[in-house]
FITOR-705242 format. One line per field, with one value per residue: residue number from 1; x, y, z of N, C-alpha, C, O in turn. Coordinates in Angstrom, 3 decimals, always signed. Layout:
num	c(NUM, ...) $
nc1	c(X, ...) $
nc2	c(Y, ...) $
nc3	c(Z, ...) $
cac1	c(X, ...) $
cac2	c(Y, ...) $
cac3	c(Z, ...) $
cc1	c(X, ...) $
cc2	c(Y, ...) $
cc3	c(Z, ...) $
oc1	c(X, ...) $
oc2	c(Y, ...) $
oc3	c(Z, ...) $
END
This chain:
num	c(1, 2, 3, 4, 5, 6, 7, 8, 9, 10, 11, 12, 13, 14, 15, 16, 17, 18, 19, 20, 21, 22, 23, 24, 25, 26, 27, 28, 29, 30, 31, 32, 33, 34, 35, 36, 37, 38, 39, 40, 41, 42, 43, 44, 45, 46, 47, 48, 49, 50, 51, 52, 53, 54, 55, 56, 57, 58, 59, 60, 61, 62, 63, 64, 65, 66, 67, 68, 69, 70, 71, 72, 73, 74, 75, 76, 77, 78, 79, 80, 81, 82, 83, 84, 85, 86, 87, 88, 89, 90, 91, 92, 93, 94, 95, 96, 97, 98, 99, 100, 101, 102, 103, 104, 105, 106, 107, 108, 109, 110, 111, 112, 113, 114, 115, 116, 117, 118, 119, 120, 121, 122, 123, 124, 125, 126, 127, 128, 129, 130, 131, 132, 133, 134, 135, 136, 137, 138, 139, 140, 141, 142, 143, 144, 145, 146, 147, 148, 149, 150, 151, 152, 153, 154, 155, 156, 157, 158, 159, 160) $
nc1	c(+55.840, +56.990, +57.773, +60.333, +61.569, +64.315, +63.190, +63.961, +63.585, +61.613, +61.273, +57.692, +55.994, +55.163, +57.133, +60.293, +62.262, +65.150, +66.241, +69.658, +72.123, +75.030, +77.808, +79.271, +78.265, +77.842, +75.421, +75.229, +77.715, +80.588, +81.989, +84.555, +83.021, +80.493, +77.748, +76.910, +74.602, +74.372, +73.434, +73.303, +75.102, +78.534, +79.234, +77.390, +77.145, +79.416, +79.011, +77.775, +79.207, +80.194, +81.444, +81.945, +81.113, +79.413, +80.725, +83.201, +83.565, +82.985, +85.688, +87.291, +86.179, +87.505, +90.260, +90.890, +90.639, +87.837, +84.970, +82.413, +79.862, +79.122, +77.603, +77.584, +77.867, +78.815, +81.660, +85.211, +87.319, +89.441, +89.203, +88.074, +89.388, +91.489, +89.829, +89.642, +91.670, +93.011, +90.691, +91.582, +94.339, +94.691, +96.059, +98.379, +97.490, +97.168, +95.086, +93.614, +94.401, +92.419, +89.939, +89.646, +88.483, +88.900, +90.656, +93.783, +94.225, +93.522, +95.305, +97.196, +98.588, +97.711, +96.416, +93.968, +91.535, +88.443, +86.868, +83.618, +83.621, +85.980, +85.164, +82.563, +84.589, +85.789, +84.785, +83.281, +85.979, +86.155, +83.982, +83.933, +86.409, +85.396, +84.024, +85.622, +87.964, +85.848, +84.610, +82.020, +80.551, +80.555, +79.564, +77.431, +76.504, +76.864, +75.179, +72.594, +71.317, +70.489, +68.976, +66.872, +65.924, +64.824, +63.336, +61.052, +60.254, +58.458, +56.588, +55.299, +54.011, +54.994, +53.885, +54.208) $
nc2	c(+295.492, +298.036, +298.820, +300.521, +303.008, +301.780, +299.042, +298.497, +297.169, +299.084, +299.736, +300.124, +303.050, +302.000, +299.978, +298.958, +300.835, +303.237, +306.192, +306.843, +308.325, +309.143, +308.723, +310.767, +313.099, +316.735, +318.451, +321.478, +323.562, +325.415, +328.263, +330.333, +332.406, +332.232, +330.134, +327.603, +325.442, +322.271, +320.868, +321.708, +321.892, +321.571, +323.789, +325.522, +325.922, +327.367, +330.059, +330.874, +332.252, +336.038, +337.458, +335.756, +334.649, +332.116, +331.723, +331.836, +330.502, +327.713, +327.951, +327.842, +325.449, +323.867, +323.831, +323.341, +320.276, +319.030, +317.579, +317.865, +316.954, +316.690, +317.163, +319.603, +319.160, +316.548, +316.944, +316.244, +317.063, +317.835, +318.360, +320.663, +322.404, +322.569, +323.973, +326.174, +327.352, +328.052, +329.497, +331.870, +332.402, +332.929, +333.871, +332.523, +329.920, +330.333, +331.523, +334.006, +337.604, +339.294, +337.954, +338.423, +340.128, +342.694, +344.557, +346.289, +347.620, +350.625, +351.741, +350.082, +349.032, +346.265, +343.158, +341.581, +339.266, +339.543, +338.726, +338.168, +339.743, +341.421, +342.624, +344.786, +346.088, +347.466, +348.196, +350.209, +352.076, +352.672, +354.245, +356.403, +357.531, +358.330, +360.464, +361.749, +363.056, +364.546, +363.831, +363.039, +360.881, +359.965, +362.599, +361.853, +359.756, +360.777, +362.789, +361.254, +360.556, +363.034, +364.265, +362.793, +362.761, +365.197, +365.306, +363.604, +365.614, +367.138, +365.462, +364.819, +365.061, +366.219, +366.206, +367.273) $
nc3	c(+36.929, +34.265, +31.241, +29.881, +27.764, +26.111, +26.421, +28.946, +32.345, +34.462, +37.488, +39.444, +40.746, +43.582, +44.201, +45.559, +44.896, +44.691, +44.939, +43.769, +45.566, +45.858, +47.960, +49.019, +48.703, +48.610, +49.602, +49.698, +49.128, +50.324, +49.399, +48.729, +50.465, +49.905, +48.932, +47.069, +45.563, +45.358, +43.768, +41.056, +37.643, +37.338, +36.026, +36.192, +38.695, +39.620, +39.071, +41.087, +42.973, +43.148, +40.639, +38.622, +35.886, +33.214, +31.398, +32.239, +34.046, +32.710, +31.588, +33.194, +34.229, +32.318, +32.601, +34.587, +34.378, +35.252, +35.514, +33.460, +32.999, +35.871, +39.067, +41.189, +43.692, +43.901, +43.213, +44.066, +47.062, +46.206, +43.411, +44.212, +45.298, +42.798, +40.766, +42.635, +42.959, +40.378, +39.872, +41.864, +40.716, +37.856, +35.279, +35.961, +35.057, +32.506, +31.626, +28.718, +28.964, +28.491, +29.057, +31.456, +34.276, +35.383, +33.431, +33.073, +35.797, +37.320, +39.247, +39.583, +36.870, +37.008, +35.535, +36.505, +38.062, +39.452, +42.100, +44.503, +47.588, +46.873, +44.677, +45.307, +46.523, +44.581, +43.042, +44.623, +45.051, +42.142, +41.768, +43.673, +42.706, +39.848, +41.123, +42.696, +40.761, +39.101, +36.680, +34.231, +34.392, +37.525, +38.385, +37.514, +39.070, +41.936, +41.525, +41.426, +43.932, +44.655, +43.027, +43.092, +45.510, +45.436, +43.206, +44.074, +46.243, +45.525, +44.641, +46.892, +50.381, +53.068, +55.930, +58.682) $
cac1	c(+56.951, +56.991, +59.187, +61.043, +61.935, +64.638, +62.869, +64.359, +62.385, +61.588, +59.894, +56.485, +55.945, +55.169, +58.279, +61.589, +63.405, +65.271, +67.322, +71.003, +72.882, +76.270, +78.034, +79.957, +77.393, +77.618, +74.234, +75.626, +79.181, +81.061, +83.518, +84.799, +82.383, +79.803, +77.365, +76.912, +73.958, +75.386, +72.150, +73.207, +75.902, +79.547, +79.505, +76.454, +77.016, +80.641, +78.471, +77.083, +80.912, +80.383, +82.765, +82.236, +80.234, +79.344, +82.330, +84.409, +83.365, +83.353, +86.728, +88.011, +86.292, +88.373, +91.231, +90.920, +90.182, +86.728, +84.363, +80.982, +78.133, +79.512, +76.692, +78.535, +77.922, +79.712, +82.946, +86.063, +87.659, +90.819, +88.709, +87.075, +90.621, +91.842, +89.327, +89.429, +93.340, +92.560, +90.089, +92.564, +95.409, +94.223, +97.266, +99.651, +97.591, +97.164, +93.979, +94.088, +93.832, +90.764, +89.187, +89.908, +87.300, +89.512, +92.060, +94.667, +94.118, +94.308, +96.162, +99.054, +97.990, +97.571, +94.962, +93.462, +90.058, +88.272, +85.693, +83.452, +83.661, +87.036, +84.093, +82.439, +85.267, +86.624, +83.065, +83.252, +86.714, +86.462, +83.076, +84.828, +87.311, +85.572, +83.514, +86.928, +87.503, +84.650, +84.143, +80.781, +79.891, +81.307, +78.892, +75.750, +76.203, +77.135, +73.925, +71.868, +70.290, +69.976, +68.211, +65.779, +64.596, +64.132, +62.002, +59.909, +59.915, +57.921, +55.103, +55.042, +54.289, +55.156, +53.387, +55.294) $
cac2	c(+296.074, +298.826, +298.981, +301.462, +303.093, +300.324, +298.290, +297.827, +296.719, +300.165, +299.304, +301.091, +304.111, +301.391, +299.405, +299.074, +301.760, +304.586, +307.342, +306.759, +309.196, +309.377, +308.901, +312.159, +314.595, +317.369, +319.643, +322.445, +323.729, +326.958, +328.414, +331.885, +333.071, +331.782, +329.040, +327.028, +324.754, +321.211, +319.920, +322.302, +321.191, +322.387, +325.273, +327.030, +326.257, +328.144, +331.091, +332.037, +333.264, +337.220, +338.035, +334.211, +334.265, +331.241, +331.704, +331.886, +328.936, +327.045, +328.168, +327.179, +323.868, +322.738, +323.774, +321.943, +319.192, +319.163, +316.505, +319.131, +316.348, +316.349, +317.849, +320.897, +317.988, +315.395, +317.298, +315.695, +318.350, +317.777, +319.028, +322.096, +323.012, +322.822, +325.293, +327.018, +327.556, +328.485, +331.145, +333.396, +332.762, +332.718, +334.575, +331.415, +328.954, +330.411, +332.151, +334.977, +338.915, +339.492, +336.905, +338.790, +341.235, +343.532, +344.531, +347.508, +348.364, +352.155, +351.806, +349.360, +348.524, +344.829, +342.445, +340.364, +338.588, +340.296, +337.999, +338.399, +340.854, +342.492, +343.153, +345.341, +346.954, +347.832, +349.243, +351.320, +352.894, +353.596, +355.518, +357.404, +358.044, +359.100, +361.848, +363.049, +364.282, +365.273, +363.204, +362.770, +359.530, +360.468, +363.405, +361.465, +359.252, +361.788, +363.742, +360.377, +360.461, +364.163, +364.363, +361.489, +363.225, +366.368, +365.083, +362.963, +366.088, +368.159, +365.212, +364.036, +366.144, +365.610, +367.017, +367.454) $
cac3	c(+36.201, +33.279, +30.304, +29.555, +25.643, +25.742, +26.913, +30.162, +33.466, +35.567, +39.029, +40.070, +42.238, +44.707, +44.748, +46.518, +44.097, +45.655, +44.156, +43.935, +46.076, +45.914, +49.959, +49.279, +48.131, +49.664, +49.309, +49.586, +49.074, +50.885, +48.569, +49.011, +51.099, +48.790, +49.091, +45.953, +45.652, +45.230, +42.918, +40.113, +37.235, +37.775, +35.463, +36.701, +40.065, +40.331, +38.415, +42.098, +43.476, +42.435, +39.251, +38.100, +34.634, +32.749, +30.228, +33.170, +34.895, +32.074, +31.018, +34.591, +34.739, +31.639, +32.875, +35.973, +33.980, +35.765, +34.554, +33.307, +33.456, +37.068, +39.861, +41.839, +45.008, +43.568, +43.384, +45.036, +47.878, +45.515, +42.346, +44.222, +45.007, +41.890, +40.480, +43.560, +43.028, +39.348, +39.705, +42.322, +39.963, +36.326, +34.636, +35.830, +34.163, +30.912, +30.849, +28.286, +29.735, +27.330, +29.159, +32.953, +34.416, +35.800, +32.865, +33.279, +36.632, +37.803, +40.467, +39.528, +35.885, +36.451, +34.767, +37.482, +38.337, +40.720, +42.775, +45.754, +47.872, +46.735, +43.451, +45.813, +46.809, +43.287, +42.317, +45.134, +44.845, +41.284, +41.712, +44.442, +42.122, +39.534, +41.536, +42.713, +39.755, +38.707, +35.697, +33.863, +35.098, +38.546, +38.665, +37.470, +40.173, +42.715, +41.783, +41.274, +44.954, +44.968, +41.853, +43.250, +46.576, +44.924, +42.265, +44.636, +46.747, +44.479, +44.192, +47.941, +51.077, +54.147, +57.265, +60.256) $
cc1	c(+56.475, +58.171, +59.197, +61.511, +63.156, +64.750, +63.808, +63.388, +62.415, +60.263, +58.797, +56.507, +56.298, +56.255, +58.876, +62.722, +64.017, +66.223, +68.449, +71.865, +74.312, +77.206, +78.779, +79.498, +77.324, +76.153, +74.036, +77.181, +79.659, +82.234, +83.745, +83.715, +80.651, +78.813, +76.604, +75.848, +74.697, +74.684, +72.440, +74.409, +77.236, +79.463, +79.079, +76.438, +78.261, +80.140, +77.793, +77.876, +80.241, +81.296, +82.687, +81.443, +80.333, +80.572, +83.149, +84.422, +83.440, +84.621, +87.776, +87.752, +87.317, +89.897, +91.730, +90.495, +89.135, +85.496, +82.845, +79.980, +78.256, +78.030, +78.003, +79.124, +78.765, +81.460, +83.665, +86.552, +89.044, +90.409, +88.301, +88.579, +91.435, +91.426, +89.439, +91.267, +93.530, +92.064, +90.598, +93.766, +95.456, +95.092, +97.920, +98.704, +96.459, +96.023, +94.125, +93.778, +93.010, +90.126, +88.942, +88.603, +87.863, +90.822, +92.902, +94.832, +94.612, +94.960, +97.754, +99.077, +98.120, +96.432, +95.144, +91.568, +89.298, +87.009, +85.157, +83.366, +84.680, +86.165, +83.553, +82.897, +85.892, +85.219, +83.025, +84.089, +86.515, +84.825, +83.258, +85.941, +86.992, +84.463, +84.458, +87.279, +87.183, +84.050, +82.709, +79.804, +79.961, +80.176, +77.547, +75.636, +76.237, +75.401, +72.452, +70.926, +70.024, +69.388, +66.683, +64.947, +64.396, +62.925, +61.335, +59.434, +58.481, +56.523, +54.454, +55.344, +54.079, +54.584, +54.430, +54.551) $
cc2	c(+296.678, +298.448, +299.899, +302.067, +302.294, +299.325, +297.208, +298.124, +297.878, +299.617, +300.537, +302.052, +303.139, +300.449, +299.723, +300.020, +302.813, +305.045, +306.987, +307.981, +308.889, +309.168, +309.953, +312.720, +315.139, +318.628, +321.113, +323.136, +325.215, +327.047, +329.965, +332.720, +332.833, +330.340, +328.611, +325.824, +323.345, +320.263, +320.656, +321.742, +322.280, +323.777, +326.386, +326.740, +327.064, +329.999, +332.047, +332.862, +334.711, +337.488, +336.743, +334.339, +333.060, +330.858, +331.109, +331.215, +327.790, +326.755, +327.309, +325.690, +322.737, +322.807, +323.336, +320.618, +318.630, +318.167, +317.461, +318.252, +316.256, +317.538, +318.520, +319.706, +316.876, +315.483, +316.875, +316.876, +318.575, +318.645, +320.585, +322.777, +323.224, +324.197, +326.239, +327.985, +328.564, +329.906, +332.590, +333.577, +332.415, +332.984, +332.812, +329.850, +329.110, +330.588, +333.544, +336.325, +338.997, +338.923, +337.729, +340.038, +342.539, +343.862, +346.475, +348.216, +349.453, +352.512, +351.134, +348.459, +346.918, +344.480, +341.171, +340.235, +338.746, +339.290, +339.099, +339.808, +342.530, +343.566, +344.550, +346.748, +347.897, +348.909, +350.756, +352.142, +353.832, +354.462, +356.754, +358.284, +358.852, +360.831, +362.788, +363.807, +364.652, +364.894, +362.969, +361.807, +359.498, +361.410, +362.925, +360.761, +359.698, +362.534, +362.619, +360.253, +361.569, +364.138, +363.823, +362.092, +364.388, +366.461, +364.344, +364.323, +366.651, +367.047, +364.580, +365.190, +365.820, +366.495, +366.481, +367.695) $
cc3	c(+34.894, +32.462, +29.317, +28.258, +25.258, +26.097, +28.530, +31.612, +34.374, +36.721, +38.580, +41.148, +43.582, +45.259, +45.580, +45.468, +45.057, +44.586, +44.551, +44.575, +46.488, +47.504, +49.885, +48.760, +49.053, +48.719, +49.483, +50.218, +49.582, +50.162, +48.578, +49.247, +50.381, +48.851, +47.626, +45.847, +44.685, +43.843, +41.435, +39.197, +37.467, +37.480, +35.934, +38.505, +40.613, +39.559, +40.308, +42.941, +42.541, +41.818, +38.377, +37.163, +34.359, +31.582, +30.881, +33.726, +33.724, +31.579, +31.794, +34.882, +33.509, +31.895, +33.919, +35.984, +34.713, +35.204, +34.422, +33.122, +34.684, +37.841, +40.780, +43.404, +44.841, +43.324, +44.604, +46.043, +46.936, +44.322, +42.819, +44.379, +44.002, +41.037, +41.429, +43.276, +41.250, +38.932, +40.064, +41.316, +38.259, +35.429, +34.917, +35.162, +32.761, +30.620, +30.401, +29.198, +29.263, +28.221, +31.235, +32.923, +34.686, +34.866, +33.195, +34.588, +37.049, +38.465, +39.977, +38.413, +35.505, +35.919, +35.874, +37.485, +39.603, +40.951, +44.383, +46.188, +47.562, +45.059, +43.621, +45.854, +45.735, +43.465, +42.858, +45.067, +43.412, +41.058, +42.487, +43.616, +40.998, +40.110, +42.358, +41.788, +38.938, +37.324, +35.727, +34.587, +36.726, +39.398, +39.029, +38.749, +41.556, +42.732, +41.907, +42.449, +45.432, +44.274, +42.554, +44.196, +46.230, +43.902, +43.262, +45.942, +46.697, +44.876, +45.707, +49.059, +51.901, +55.183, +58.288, +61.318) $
oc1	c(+55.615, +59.225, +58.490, +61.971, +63.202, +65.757, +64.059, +62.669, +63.306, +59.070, +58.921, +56.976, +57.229, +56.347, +58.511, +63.922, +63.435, +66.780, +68.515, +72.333, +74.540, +76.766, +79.112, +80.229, +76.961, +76.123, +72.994, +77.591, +79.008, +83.207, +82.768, +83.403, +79.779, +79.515, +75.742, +76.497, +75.346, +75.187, +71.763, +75.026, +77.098, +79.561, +79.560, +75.759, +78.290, +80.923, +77.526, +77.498, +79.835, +82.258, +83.414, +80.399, +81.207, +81.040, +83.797, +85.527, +84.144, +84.885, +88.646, +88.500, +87.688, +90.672, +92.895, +90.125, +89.411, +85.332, +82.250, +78.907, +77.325, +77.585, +79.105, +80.234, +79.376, +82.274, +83.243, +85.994, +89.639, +91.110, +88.217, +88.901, +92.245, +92.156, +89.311, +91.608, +94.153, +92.475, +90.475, +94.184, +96.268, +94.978, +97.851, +99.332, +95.531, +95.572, +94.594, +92.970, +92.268, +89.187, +88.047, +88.032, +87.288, +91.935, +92.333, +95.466, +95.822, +95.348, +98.911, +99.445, +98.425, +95.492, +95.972, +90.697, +89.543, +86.220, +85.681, +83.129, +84.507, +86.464, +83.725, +82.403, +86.430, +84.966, +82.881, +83.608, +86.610, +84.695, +82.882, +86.248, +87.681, +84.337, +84.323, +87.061, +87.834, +83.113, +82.097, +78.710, +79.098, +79.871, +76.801, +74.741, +75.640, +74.677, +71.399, +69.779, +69.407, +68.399, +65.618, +63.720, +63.480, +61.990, +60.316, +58.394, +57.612, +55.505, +53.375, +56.281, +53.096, +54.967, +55.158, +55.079) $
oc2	c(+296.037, +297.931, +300.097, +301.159, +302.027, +298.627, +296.052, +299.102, +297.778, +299.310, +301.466, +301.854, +303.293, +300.149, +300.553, +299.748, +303.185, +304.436, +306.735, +308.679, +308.344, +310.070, +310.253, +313.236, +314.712, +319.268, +321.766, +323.175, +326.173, +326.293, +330.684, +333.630, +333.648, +329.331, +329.359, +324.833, +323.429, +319.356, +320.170, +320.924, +323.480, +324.720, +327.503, +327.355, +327.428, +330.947, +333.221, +333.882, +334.527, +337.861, +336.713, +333.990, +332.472, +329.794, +330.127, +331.014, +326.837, +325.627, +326.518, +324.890, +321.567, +321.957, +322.990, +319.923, +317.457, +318.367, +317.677, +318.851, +315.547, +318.504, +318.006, +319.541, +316.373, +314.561, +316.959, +317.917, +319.642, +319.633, +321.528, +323.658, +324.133, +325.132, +327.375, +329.143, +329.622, +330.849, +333.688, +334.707, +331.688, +332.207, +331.997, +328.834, +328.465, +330.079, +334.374, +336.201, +338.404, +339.705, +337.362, +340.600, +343.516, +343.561, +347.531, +349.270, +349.587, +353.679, +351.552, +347.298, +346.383, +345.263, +340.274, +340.967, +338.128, +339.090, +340.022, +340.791, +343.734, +344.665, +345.433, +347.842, +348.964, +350.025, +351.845, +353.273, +355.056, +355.261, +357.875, +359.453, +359.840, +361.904, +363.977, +365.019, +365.103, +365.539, +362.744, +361.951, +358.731, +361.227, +363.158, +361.097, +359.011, +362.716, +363.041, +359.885, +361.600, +363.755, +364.436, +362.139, +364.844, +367.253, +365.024, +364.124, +366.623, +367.560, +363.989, +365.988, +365.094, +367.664, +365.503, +367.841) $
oc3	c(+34.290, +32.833, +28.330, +27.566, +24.057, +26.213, +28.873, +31.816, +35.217, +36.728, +37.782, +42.269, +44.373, +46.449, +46.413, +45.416, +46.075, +43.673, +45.754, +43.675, +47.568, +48.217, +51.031, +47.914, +50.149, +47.668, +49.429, +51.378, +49.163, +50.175, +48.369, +48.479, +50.682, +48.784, +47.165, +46.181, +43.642, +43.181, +40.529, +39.879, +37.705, +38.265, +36.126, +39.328, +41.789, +39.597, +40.567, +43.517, +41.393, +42.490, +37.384, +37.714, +34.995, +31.176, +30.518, +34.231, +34.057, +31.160, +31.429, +35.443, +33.610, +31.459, +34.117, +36.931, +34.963, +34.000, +35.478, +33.052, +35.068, +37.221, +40.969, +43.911, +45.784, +43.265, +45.758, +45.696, +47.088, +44.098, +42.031, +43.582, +44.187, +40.707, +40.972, +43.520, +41.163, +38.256, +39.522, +41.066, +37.687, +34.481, +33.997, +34.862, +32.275, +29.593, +31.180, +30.119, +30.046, +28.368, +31.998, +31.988, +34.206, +35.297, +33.472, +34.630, +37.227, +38.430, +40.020, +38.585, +34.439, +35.785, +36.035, +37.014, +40.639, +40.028, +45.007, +45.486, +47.750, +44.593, +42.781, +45.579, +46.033, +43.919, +42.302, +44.993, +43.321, +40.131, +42.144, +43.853, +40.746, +39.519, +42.648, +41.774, +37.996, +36.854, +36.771, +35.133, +37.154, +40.577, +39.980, +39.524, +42.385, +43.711, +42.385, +42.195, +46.497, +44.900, +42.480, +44.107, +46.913, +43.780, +43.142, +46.570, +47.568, +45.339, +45.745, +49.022, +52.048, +55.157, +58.457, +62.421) $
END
């Protein structure tokens, strides 16, 4: 036996010690399409959902009264639902618009929290939208993969 900085009795490599594992860890969690490594701590493990920052996971785990020395694995199915319930509907429990990713929307000027794949989908409409019409940013990206094989034309030659 070793002892420990207060002075308490830690076995040897060679003992009978084992790691404490939890009987409901799960090692890895599926949450909106999303797989969440279960070994990481709450905050940064709801950071791997797309649209989820660290603000925003933090923001959400106190409002799901979420315990944050908690491992992502050790979450109850009652707790992941809570945040899970949270993150689609953020407006009804009192997280500010400032705080939303998606504010004013162009279409039907709400302020919502865009995750996942509907992330995607945003990205893509409003670059569609703006090379309809014809806006700056709209353009650059519009001309962004013509630009590209024309300049690599010039230094690369292709036999046929």
């Amino acid at each position: 036996w070793l002892y420990g900085n207060q002075g308490c009795a830690v076995g040897v490599a060679g003992s009978n010690m084992s790691l404490v594992v939890p009987e409901k860890f799960q090692h890895i969690l599926r949450v909106m399409n999303t797989n969440i490594d279960g070994n990481q701590k709450v905050m940064f493990g709801f950071t791997a959902i797309k649209g989820v920052g660290r603000r925003y996971a933090n923001l959400i785990c106190k409002k799901a009264d979420v315990d944050m020395t908690k491992r992502a694995g050790q979450l109850s199915d009652d707790e992941v639902e809570r945040v899970m319930t949270i993150i689609q509907n953020p407006l009804q429990y009192k997280v500010p618009k400032w705080f939303l990713n998606r504010q004013k929307d162009i279409k039907d000027g709400k302020y919502s929290q865009v995750l996942s794949n509907n992330l995607d989908n945003k990205l893509r409409e409003d670059l569609e939208r703006l090379k309809k019409i014809r806006a700056h940013r709209g353009l650059r990206h519009y001309w962004g993969s013509v630009f590209i094989m024309v300049y690599l034309s010039q230094y690369v030659s292709v036999d046929v």
